[in-house]
PDB file with SEQRES, HELIX, SHEET and CRYST1 records, atoms N, CA, C and O in Angstrom:
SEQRES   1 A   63  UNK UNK UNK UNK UNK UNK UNK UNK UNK UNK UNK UNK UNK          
SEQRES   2 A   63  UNK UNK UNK UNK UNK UNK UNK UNK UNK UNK UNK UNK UNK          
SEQRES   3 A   63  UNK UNK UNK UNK UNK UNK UNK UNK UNK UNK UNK UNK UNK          
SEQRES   4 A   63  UNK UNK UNK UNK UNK UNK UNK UNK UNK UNK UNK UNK UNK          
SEQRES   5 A   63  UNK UNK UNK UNK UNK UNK UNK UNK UNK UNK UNK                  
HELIX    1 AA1 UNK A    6  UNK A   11  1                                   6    
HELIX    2 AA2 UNK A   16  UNK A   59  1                                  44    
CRYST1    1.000    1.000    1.000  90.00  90.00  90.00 P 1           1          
ATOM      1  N   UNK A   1      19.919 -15.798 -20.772  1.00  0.00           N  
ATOM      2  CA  UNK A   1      19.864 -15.020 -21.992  1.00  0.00           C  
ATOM      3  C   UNK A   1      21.121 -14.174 -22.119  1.00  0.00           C  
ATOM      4  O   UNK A   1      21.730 -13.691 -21.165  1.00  0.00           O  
ATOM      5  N   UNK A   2      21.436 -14.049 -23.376  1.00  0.00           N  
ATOM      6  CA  UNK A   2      22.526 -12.978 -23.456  1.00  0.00           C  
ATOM      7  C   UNK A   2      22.226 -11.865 -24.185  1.00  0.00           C  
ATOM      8  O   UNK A   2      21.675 -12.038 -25.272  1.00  0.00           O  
ATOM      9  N   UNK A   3      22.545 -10.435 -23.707  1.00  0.00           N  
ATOM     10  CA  UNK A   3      22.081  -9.848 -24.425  1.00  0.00           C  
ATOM     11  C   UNK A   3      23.231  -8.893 -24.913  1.00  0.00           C  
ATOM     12  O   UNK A   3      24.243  -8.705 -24.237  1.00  0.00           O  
ATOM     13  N   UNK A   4      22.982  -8.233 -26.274  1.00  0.00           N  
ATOM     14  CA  UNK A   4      24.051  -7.847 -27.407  1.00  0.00           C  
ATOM     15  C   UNK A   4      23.905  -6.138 -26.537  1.00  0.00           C  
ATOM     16  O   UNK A   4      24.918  -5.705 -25.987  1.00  0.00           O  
ATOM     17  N   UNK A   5      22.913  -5.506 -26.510  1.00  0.00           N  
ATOM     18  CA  UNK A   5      23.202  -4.255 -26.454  1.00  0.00           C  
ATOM     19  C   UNK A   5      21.671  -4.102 -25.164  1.00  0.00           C  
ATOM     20  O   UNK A   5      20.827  -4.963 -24.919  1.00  0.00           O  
ATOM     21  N   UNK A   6      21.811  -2.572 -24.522  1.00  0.00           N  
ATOM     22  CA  UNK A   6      20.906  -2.634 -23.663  1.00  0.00           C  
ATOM     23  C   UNK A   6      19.501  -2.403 -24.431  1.00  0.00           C  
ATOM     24  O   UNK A   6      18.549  -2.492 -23.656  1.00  0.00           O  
ATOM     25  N   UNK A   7      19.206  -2.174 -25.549  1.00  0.00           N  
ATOM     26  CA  UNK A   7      18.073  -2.583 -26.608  1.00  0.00           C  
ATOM     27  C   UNK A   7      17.580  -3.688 -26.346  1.00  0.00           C  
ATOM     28  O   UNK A   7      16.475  -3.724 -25.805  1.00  0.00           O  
ATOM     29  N   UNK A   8      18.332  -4.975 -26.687  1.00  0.00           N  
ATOM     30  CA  UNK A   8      17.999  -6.064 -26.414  1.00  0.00           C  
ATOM     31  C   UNK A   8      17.474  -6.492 -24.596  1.00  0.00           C  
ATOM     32  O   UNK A   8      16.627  -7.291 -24.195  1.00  0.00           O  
ATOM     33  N   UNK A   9      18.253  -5.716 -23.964  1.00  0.00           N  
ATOM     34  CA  UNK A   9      17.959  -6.086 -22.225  1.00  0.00           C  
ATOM     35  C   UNK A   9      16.137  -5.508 -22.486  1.00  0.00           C  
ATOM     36  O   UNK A   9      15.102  -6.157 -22.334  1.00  0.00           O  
ATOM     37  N   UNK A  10      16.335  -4.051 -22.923  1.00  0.00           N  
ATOM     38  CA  UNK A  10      15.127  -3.792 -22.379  1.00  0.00           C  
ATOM     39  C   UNK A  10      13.935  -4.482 -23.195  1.00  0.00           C  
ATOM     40  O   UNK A  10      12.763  -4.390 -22.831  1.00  0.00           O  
ATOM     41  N   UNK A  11      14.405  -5.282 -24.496  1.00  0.00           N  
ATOM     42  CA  UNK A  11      12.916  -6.090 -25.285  1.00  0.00           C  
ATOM     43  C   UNK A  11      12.649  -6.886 -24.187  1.00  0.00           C  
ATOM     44  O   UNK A  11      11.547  -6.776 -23.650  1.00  0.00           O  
ATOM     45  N   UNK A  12      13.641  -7.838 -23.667  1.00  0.00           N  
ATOM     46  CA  UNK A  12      13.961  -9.088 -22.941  1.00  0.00           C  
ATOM     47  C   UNK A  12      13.426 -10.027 -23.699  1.00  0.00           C  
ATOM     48  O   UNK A  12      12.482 -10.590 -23.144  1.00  0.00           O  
ATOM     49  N   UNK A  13      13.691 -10.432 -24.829  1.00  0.00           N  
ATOM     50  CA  UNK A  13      13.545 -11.481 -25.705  1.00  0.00           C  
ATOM     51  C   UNK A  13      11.688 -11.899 -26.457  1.00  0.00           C  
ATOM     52  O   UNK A  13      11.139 -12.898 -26.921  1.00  0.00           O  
ATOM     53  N   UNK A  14      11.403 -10.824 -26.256  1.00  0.00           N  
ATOM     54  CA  UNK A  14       9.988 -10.369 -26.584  1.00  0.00           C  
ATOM     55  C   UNK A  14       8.602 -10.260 -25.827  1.00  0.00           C  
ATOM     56  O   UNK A  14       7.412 -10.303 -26.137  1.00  0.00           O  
ATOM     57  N   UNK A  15       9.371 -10.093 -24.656  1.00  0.00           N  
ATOM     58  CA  UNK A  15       8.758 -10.919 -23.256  1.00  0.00           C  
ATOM     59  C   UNK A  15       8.713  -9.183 -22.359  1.00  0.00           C  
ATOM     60  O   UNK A  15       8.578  -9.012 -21.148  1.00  0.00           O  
ATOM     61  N   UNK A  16       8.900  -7.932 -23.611  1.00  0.00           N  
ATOM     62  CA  UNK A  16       9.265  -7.423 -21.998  1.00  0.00           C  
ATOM     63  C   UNK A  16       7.993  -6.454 -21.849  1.00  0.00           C  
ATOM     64  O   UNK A  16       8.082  -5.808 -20.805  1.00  0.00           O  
ATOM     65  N   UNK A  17       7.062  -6.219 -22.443  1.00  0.00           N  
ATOM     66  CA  UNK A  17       5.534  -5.680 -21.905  1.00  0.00           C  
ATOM     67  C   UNK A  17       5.283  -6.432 -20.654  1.00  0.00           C  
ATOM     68  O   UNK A  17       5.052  -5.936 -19.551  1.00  0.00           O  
ATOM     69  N   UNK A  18       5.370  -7.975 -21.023  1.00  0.00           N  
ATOM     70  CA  UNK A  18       4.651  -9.041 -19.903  1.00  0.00           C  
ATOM     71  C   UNK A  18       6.150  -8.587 -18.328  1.00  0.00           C  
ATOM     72  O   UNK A  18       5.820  -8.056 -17.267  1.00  0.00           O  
ATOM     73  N   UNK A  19       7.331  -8.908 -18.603  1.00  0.00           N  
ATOM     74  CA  UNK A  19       8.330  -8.164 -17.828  1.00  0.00           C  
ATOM     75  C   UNK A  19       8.053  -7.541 -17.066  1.00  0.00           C  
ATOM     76  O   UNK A  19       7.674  -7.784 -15.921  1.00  0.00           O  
ATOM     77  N   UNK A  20       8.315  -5.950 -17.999  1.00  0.00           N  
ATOM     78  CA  UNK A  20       8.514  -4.838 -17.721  1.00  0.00           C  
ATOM     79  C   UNK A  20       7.108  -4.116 -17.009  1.00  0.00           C  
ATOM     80  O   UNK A  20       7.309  -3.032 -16.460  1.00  0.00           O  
ATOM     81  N   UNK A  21       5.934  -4.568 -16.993  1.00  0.00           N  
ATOM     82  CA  UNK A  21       4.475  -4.500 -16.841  1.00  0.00           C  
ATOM     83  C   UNK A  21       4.824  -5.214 -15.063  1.00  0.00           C  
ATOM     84  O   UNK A  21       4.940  -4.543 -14.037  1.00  0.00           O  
ATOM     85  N   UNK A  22       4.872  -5.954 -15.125  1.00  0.00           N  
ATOM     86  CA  UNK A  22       5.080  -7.086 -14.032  1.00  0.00           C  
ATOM     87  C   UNK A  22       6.050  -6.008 -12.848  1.00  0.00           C  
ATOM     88  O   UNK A  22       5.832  -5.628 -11.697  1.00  0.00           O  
ATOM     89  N   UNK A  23       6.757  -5.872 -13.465  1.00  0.00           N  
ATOM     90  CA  UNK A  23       7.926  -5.097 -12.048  1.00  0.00           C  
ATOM     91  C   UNK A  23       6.983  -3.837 -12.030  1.00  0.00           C  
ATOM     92  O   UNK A  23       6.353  -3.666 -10.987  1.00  0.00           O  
ATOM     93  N   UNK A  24       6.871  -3.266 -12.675  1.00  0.00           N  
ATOM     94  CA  UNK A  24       5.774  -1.886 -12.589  1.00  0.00           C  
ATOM     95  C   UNK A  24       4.708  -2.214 -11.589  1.00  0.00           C  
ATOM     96  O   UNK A  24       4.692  -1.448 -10.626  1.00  0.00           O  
ATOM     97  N   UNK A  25       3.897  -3.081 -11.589  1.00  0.00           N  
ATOM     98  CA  UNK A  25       2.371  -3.432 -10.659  1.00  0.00           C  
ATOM     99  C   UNK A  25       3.258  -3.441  -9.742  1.00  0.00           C  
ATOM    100  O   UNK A  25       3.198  -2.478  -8.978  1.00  0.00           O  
ATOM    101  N   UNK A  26       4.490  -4.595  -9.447  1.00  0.00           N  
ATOM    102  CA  UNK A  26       4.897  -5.277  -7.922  1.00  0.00           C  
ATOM    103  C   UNK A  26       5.814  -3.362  -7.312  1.00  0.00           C  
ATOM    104  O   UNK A  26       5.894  -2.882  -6.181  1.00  0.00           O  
ATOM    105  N   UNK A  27       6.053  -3.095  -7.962  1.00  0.00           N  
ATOM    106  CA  UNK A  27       6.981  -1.863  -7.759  1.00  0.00           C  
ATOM    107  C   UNK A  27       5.787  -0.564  -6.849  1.00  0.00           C  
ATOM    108  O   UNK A  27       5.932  -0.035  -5.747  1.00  0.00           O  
ATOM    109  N   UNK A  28       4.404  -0.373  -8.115  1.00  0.00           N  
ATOM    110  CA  UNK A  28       3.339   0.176  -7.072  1.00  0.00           C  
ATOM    111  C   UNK A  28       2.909  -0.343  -6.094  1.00  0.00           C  
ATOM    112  O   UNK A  28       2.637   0.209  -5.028  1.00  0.00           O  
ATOM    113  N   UNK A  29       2.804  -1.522  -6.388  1.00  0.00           N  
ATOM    114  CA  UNK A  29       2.262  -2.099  -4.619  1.00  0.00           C  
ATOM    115  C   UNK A  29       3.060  -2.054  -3.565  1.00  0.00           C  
ATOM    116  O   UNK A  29       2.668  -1.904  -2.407  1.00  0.00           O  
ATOM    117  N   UNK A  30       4.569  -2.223  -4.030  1.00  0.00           N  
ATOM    118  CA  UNK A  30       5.018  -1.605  -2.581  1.00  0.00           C  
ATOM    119  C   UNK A  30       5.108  -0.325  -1.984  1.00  0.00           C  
ATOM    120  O   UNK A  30       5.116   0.041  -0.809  1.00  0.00           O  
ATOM    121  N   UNK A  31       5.189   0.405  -3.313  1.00  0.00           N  
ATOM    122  CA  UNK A  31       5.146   1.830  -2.991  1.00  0.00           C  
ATOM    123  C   UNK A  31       3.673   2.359  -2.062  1.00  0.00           C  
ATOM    124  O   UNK A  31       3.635   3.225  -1.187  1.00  0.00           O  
ATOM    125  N   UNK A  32       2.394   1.413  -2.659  1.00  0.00           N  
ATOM    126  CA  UNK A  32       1.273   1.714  -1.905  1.00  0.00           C  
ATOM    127  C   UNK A  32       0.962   1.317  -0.489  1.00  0.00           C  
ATOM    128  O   UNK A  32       0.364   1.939   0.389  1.00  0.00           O  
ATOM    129  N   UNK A  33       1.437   0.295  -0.487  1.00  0.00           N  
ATOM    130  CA  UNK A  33       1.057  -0.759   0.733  1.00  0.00           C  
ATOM    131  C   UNK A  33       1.744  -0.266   2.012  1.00  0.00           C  
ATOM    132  O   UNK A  33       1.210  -0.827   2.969  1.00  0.00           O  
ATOM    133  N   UNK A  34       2.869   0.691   2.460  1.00  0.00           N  
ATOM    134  CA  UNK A  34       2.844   1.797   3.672  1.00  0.00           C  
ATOM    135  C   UNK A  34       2.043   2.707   3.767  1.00  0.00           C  
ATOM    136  O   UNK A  34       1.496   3.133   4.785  1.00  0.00           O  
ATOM    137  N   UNK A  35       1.954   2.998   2.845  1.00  0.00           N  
ATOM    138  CA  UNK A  35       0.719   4.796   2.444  1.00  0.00           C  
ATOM    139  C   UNK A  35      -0.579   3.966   3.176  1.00  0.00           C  
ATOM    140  O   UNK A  35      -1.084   4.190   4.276  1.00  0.00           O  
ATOM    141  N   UNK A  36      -0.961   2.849   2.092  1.00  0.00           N  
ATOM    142  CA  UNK A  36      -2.646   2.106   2.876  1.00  0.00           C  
ATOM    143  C   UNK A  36      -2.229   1.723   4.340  1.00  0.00           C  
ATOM    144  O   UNK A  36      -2.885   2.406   5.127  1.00  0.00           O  
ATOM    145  N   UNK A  37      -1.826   1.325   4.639  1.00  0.00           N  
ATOM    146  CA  UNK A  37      -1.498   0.807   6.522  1.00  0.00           C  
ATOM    147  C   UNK A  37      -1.318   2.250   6.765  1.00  0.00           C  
ATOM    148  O   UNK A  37      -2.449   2.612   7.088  1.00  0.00           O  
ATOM    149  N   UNK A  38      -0.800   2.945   6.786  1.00  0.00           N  
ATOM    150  CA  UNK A  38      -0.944   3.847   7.587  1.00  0.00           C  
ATOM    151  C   UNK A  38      -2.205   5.051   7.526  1.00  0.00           C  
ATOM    152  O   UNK A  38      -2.499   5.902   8.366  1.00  0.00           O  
ATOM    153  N   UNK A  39      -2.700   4.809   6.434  1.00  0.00           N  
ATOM    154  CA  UNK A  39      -4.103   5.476   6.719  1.00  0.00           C  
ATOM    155  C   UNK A  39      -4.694   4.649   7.987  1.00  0.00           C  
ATOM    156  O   UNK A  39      -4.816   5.065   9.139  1.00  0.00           O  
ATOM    157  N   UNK A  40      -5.117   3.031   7.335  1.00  0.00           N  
ATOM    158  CA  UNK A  40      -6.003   2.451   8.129  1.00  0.00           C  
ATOM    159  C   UNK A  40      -5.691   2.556   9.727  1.00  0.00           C  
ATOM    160  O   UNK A  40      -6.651   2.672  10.489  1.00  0.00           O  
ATOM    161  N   UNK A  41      -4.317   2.515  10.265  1.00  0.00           N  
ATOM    162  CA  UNK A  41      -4.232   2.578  11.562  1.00  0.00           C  
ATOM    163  C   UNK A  41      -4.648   4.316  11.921  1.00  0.00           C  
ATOM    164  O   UNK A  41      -5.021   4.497  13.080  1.00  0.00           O  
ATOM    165  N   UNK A  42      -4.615   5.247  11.244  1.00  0.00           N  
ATOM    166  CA  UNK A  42      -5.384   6.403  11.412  1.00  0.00           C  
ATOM    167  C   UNK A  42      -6.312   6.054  11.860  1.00  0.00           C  
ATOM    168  O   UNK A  42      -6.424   6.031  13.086  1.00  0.00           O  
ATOM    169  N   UNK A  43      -7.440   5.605  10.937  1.00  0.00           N  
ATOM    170  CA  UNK A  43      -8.641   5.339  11.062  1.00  0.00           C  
ATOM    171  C   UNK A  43      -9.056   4.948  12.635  1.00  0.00           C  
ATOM    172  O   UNK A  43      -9.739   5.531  13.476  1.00  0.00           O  
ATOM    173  N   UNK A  44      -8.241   3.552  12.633  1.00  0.00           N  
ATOM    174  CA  UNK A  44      -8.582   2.476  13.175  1.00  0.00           C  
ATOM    175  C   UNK A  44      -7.923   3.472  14.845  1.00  0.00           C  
ATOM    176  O   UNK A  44      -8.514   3.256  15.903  1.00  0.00           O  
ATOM    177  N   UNK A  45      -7.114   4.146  14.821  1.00  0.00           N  
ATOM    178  CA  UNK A  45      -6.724   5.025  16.321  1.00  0.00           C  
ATOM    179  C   UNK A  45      -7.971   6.140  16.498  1.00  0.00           C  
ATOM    180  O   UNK A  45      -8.377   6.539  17.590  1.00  0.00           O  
ATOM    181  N   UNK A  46      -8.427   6.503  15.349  1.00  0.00           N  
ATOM    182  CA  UNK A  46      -9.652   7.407  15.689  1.00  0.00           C  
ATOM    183  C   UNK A  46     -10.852   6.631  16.256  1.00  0.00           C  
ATOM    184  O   UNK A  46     -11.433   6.914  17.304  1.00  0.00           O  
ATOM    185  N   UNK A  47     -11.134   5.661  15.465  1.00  0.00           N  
ATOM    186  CA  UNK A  47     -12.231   5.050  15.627  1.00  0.00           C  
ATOM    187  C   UNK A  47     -12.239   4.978  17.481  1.00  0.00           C  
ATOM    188  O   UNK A  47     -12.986   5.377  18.375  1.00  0.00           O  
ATOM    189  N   UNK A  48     -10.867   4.183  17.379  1.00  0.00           N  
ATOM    190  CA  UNK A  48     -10.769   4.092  19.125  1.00  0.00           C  
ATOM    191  C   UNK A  48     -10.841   5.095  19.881  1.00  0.00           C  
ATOM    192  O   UNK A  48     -11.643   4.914  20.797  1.00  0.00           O  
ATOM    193  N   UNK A  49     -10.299   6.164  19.887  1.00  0.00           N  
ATOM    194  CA  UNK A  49     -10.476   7.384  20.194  1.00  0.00           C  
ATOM    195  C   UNK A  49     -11.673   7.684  20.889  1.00  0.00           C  
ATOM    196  O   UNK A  49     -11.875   7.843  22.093  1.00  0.00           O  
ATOM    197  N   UNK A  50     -12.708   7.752  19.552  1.00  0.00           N  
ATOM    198  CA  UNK A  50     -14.039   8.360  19.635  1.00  0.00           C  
ATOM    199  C   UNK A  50     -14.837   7.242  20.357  1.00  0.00           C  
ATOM    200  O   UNK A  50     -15.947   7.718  20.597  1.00  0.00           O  
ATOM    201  N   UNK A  51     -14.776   6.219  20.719  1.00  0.00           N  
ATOM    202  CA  UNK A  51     -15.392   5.324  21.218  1.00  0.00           C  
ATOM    203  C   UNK A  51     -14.934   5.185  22.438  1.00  0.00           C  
ATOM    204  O   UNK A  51     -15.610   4.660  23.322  1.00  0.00           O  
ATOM    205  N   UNK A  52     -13.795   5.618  22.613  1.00  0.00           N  
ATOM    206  CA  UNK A  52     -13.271   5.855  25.169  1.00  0.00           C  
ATOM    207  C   UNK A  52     -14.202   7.214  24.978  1.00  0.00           C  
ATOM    208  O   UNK A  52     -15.084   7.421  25.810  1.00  0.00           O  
ATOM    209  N   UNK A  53     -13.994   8.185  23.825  1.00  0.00           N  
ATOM    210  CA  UNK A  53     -14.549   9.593  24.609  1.00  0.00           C  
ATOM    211  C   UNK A  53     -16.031   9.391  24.810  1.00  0.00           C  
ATOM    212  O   UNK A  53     -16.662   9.997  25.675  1.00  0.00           O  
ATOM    213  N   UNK A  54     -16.694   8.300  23.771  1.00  0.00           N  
ATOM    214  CA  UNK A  54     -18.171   8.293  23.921  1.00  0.00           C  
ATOM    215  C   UNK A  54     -18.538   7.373  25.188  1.00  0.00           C  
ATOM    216  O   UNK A  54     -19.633   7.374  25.751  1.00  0.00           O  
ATOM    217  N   UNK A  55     -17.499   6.640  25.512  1.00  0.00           N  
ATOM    218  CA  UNK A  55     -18.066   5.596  26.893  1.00  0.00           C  
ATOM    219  C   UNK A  55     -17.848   6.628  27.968  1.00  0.00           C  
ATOM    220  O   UNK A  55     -18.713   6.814  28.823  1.00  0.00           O  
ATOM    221  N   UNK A  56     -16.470   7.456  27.948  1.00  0.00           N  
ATOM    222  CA  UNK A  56     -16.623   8.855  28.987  1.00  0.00           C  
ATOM    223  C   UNK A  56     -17.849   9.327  29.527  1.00  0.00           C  
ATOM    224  O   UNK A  56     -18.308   9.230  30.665  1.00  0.00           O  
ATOM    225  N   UNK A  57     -18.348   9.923  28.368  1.00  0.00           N  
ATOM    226  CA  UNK A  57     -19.418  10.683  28.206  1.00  0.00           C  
ATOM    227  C   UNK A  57     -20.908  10.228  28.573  1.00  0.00           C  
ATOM    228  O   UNK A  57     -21.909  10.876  28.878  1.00  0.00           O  
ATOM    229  N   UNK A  58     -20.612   8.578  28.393  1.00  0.00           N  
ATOM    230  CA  UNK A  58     -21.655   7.965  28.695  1.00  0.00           C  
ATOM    231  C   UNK A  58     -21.699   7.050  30.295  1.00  0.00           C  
ATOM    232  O   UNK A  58     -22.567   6.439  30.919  1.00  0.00           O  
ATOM    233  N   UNK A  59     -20.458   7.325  30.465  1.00  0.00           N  
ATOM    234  CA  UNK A  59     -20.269   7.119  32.209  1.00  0.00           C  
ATOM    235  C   UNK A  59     -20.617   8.037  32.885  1.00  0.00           C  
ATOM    236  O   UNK A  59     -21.256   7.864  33.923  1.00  0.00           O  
ATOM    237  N   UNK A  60     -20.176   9.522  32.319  1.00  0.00           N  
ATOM    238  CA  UNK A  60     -20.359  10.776  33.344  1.00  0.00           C  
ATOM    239  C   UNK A  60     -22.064  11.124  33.083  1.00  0.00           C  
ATOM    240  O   UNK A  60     -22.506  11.838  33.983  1.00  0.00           O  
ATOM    241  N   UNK A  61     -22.940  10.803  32.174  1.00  0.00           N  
ATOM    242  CA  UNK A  61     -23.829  11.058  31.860  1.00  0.00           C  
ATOM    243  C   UNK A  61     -25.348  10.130  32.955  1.00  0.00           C  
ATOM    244  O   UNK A  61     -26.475  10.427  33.352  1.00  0.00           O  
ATOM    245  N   UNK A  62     -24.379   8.904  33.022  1.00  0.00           N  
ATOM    246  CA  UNK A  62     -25.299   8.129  34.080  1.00  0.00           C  
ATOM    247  C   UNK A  62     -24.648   8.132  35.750  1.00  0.00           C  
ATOM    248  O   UNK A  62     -24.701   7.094  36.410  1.00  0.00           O  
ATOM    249  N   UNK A  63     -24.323   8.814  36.059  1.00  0.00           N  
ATOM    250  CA  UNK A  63     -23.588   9.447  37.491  1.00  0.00           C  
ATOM    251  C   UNK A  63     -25.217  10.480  38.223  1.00  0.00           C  
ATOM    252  O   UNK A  63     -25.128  11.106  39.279  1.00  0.00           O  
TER     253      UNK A  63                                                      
END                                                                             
């Protein structure tokens, strides 16, 4: 495509909701997709966590 002025870049030939929509979603998802992994390995290190301290607890408990 050629385009006359940056007017025209940003229509992108009438195409640019579907475009400009498109880089927006892929643009949040990357922005999201460190933020979500790093909750879940939170989680997922607590979870572990609390489950050695409860086998601890449940070793020293049958002693």
């Amino acid at each position: 495509m050629i385009w006359n002025s940056a007017a025209d870049f940003f229509a992108m030939g009438g195409y640019a909701l579907y475009v400009w929509g498109s880089f927006g979603v892929v643009a949040l998802a990357l922005a999201l997709e460190p933020i979500l992994v790093g909750r879940r390995q939170k989680n997922v290190v607590r979870n572990l966590r609390q489950q050695a301290q409860a086998n601890r607890f449940d070793k020293e408990e049958h002693q």
